[in-house]
PDB file of the backbone (N, CA, C, O) and the ligand in Angstrom, with CONECT records:
HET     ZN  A 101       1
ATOM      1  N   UNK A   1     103.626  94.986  96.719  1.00  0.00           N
ATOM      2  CA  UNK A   1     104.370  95.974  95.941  1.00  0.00           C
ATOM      3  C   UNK A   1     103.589  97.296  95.921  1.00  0.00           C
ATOM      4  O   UNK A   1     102.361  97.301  95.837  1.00  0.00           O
ATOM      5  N   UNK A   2     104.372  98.489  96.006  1.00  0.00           N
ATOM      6  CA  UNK A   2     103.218  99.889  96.218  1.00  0.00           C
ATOM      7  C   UNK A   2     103.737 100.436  94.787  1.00  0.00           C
ATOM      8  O   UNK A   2     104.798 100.347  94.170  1.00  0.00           O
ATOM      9  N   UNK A   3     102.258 101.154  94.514  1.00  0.00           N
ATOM     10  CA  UNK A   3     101.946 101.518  93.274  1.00  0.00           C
ATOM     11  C   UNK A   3     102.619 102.614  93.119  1.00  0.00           C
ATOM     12  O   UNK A   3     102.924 103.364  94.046  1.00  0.00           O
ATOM     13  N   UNK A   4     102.962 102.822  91.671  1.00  0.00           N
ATOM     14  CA  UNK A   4     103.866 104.477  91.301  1.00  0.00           C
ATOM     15  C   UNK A   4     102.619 105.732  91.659  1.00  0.00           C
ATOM     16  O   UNK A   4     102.831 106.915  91.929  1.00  0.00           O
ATOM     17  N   UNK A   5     101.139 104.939  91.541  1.00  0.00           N
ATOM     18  CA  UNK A   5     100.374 106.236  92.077  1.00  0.00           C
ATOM     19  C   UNK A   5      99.927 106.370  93.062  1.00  0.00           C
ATOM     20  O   UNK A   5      99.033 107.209  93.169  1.00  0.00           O
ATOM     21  N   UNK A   6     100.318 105.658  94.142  1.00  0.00           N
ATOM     22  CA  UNK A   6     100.345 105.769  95.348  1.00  0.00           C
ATOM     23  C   UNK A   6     101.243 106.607  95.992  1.00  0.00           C
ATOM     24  O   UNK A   6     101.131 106.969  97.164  1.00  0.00           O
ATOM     25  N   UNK A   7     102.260 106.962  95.123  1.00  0.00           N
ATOM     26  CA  UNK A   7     102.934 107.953  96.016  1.00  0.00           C
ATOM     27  C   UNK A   7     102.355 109.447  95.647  1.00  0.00           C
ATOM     28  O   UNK A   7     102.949 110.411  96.129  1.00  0.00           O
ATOM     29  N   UNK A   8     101.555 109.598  95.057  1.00  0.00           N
ATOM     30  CA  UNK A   8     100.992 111.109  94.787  1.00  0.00           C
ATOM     31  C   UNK A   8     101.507 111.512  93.050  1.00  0.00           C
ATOM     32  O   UNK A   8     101.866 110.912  92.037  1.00  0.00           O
ATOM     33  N   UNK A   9     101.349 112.422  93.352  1.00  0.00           N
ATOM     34  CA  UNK A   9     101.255 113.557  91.783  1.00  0.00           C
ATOM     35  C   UNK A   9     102.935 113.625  91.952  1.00  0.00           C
ATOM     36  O   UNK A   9     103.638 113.436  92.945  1.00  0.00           O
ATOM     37  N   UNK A  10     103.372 114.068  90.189  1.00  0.00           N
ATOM     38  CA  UNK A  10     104.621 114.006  90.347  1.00  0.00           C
ATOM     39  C   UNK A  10     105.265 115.362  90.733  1.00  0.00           C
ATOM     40  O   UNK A  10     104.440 116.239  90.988  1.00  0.00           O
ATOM     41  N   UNK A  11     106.535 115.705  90.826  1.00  0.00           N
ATOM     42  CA  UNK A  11     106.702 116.868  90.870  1.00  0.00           C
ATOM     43  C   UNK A  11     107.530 117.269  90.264  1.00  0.00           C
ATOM     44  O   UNK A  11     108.506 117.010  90.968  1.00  0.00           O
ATOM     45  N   UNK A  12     108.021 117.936  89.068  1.00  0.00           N
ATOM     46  CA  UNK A  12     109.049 118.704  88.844  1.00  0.00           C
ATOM     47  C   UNK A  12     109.908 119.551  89.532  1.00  0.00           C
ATOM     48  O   UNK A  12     109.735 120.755  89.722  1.00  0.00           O
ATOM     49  N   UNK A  13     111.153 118.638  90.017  1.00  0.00           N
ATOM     50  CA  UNK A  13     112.344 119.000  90.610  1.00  0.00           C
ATOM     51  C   UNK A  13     113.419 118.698  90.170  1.00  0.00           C
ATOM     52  O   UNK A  13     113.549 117.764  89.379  1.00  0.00           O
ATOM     53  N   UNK A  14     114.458 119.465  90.614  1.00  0.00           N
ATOM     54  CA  UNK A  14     116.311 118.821  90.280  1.00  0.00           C
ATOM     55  C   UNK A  14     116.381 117.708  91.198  1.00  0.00           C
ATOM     56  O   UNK A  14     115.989 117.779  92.362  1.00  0.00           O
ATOM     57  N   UNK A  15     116.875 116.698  90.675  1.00  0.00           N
ATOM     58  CA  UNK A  15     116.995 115.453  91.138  1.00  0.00           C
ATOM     59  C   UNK A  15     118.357 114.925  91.367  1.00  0.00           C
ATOM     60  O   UNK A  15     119.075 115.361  90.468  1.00  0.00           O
ATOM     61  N   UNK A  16     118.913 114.300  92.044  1.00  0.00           N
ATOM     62  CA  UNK A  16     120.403 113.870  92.220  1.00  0.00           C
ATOM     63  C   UNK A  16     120.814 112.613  91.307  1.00  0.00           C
ATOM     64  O   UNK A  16     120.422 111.482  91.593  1.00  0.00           O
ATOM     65  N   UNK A  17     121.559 112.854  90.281  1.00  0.00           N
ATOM     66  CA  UNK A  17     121.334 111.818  89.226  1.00  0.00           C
ATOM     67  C   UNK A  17     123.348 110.811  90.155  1.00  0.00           C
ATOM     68  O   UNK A  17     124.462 111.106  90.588  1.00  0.00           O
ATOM     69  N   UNK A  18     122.574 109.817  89.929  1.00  0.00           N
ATOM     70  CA  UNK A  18     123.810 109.009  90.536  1.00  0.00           C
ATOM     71  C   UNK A  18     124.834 108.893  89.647  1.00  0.00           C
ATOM     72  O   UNK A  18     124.769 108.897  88.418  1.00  0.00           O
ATOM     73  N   UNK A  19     125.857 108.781  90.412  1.00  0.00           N
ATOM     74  CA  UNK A  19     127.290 108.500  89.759  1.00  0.00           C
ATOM     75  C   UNK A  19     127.731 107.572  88.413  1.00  0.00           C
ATOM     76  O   UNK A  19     128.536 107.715  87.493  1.00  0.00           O
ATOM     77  N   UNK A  20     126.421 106.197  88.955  1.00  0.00           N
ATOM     78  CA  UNK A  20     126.457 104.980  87.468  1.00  0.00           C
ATOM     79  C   UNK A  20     126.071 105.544  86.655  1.00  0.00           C
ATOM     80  O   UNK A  20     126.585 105.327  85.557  1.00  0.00           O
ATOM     81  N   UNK A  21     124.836 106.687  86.761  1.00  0.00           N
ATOM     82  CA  UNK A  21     123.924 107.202  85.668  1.00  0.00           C
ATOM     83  C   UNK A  21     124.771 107.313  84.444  1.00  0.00           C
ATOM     84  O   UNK A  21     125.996 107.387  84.541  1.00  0.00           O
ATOM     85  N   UNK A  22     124.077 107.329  83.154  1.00  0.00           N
ATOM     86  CA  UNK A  22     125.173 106.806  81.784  1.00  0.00           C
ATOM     87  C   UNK A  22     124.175 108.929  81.940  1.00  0.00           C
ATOM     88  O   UNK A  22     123.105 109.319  82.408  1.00  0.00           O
ATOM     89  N   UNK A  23     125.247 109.554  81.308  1.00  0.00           N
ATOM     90  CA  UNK A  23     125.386 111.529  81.049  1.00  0.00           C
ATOM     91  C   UNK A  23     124.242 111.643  79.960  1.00  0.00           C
ATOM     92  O   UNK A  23     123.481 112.610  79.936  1.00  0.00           O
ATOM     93  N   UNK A  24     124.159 110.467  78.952  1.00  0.00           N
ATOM     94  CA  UNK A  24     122.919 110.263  78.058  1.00  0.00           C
ATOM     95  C   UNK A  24     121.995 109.836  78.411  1.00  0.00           C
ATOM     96  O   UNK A  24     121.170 109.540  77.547  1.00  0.00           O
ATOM     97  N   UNK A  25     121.722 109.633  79.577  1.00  0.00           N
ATOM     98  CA  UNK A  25     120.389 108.727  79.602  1.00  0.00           C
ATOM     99  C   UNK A  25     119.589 108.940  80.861  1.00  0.00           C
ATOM    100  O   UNK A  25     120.169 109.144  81.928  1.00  0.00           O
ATOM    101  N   UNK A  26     118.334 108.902  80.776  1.00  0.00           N
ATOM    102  CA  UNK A  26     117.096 109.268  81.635  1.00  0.00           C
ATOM    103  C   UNK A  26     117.362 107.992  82.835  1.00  0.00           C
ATOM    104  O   UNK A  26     116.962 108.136  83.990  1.00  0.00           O
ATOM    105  N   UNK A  27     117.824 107.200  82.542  1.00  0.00           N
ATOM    106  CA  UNK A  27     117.607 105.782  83.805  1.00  0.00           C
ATOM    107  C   UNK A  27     118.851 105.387  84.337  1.00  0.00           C
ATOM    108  O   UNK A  27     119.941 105.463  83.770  1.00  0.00           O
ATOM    109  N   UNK A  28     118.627 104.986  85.397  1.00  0.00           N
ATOM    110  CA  UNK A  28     119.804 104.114  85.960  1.00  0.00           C
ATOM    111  C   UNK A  28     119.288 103.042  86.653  1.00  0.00           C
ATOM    112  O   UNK A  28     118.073 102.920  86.812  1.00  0.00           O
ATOM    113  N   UNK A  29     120.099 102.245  87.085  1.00  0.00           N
ATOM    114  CA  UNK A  29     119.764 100.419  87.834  1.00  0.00           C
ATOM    115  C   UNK A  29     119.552 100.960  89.388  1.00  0.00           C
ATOM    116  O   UNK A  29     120.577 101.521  89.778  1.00  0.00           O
ATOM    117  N   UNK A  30     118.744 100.945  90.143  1.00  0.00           N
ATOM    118  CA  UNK A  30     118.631 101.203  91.919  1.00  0.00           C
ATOM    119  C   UNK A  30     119.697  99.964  92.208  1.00  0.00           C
ATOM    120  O   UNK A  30     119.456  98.911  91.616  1.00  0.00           O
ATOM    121  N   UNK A  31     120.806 100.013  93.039  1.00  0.00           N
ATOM    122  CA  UNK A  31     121.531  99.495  93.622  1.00  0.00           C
ATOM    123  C   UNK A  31     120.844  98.309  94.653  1.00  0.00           C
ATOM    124  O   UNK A  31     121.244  97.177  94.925  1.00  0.00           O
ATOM    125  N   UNK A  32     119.725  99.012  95.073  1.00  0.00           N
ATOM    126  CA  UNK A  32     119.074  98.469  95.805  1.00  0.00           C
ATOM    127  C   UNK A  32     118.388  97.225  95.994  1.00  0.00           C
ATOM    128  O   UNK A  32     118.485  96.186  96.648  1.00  0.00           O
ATOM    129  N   UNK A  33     117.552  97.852  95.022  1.00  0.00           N
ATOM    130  CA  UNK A  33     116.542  96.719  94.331  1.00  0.00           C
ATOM    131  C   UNK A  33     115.997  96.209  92.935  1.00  0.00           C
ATOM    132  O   UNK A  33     115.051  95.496  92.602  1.00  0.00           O
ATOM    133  N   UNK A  34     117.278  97.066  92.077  1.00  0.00           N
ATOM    134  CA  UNK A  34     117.629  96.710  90.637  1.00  0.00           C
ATOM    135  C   UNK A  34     116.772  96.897  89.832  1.00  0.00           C
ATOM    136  O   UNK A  34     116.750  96.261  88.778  1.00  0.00           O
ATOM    137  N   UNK A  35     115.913  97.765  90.127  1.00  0.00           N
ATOM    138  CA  UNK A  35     114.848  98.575  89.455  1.00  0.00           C
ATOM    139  C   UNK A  35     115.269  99.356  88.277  1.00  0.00           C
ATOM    140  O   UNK A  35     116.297  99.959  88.583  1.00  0.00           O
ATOM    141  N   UNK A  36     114.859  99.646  86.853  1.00  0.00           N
ATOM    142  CA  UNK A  36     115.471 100.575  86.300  1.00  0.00           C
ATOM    143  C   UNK A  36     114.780 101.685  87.197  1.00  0.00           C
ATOM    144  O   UNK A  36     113.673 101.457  87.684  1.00  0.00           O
ATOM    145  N   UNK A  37     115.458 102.932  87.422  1.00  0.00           N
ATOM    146  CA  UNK A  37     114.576 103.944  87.719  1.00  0.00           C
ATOM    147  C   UNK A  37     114.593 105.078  86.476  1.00  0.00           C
ATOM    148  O   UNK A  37     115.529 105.235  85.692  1.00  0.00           O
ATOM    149  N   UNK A  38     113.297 105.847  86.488  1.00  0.00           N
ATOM    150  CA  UNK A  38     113.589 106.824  85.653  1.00  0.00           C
ATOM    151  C   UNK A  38     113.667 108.312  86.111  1.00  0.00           C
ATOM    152  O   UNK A  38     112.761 108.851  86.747  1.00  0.00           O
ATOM    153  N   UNK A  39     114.871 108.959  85.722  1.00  0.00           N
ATOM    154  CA  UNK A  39     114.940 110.136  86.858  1.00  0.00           C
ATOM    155  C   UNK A  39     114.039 111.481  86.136  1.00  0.00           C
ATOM    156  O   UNK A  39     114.198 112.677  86.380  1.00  0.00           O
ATOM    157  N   UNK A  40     113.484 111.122  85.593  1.00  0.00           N
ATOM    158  CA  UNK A  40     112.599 112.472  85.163  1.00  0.00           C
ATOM    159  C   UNK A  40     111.025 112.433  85.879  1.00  0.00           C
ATOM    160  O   UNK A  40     110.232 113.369  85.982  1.00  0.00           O
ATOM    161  N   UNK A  41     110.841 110.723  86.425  1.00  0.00           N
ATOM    162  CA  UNK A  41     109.646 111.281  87.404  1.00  0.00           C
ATOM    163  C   UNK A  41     110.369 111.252  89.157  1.00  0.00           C
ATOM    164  O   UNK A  41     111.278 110.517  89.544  1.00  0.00           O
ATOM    165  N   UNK A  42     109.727 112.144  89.846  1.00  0.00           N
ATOM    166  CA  UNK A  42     110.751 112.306  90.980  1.00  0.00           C
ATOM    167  C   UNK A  42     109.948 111.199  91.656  1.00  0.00           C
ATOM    168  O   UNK A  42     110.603 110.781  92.611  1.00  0.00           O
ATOM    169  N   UNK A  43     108.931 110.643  91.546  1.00  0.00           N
ATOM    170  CA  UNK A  43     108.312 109.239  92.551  1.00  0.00           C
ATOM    171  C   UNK A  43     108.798 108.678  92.435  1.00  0.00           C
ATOM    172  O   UNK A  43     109.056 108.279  93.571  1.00  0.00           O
ATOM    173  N   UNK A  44     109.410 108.022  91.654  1.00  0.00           N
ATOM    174  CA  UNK A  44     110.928 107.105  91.316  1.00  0.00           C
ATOM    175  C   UNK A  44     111.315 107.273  91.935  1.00  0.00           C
ATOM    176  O   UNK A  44     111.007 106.824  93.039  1.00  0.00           O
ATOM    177  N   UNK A  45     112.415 108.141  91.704  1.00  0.00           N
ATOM    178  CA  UNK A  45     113.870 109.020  92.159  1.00  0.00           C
ATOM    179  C   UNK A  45     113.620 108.652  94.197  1.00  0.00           C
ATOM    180  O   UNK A  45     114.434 108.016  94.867  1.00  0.00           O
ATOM    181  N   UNK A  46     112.404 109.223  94.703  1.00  0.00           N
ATOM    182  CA  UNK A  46     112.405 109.358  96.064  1.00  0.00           C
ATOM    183  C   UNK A  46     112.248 108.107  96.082  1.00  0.00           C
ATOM    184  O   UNK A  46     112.945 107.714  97.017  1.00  0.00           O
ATOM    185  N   UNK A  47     111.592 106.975  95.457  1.00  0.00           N
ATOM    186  CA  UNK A  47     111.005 105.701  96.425  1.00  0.00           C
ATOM    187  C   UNK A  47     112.156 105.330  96.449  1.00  0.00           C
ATOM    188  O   UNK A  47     112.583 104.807  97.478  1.00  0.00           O
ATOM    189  N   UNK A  48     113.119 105.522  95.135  1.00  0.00           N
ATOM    190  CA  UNK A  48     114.704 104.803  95.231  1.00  0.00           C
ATOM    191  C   UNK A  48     115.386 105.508  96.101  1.00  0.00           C
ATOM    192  O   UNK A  48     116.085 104.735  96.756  1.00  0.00           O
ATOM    193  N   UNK A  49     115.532 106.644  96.442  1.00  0.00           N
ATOM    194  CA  UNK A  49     116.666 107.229  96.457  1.00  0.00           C
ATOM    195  C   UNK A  49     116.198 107.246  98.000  1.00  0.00           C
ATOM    196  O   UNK A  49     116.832 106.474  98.719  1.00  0.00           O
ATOM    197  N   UNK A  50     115.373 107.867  98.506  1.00  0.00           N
ATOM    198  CA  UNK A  50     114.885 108.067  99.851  1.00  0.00           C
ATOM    199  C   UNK A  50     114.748 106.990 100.891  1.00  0.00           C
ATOM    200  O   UNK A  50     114.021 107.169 101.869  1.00  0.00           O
ATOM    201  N   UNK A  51     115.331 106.026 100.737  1.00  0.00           N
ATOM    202  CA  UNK A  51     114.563 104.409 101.716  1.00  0.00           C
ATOM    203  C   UNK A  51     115.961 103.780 101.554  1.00  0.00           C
ATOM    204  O   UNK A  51     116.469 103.549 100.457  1.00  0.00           O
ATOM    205  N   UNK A  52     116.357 103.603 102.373  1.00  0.00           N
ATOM    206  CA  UNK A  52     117.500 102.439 103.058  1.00  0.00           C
ATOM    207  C   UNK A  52     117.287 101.005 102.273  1.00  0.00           C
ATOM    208  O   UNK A  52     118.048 100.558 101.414  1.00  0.00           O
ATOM    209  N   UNK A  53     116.263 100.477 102.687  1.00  0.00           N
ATOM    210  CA  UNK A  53     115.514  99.509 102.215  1.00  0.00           C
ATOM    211  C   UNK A  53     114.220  98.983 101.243  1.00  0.00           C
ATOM    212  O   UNK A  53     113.149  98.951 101.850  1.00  0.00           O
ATOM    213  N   UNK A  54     114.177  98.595  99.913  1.00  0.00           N
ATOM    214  CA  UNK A  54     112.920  98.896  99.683  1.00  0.00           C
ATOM    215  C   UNK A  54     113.115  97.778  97.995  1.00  0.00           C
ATOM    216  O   UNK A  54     113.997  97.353  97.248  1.00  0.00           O
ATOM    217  N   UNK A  55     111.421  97.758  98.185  1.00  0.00           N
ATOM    218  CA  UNK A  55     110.849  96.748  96.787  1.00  0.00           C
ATOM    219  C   UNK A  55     110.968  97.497  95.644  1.00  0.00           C
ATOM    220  O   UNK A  55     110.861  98.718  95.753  1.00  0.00           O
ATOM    221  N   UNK A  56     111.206  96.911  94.361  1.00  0.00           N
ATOM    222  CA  UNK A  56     110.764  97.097  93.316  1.00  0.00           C
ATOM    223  C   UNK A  56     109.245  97.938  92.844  1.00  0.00           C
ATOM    224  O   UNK A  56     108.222  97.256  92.779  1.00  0.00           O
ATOM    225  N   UNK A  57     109.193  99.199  92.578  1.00  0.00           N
ATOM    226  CA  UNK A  57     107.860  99.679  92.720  1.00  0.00           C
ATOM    227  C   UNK A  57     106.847  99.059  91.293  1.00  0.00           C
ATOM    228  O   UNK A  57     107.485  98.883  90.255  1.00  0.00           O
ATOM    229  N   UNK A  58     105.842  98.852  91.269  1.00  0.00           N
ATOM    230  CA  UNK A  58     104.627  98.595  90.319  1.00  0.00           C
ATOM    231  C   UNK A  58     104.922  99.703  89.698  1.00  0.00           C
ATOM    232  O   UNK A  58     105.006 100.736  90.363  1.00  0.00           O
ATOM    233  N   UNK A  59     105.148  99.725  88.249  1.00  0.00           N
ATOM    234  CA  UNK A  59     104.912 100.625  87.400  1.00  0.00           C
ATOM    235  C   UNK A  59     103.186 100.595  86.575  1.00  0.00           C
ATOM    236  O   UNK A  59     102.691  99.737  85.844  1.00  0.00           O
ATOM    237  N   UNK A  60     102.744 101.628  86.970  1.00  0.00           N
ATOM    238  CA  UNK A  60     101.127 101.725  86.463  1.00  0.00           C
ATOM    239  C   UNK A  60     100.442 102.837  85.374  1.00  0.00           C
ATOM    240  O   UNK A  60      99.282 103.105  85.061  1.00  0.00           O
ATOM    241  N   UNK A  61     101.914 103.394  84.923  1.00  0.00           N
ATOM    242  CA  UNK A  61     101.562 104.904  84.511  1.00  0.00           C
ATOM    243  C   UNK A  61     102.361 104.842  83.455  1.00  0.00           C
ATOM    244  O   UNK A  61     102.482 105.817  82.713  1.00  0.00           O
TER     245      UNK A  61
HETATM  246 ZN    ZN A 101     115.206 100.622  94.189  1.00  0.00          ZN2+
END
């Protein structure tokens, strides 16, 4: 499983909040790999959003 700080420092960006996303709320389920994600850190957002395929990331932070 790869670590949330393995992908680097975070970055403050506009992020593409998905369609399930609830209009109140910071998280949604990855379709993927059923992760909550949280869209206010973008290492999330990319490990989910960016990869075809992919694990559940280690939350360490
Ligand atoms: Zn995922």
């Amino acid at each position: 499983m790869t670590k949330l700080s393995e992908l680097g420092p975070q970055h403050a960006v506009t992020v593409h909040i998905p369609p399930d996303a609830r209009n109140d709320s910071d998280f949604y389920r990855c379709e993927t790999c059923g992760q909550i994600v949280d869209l206010k850190d973008m290492r999330q957002v990319m490990w989910h959003q960016l990869q075809g395929d992919h694990e559940p990331l280690e939350l360490d932070s």
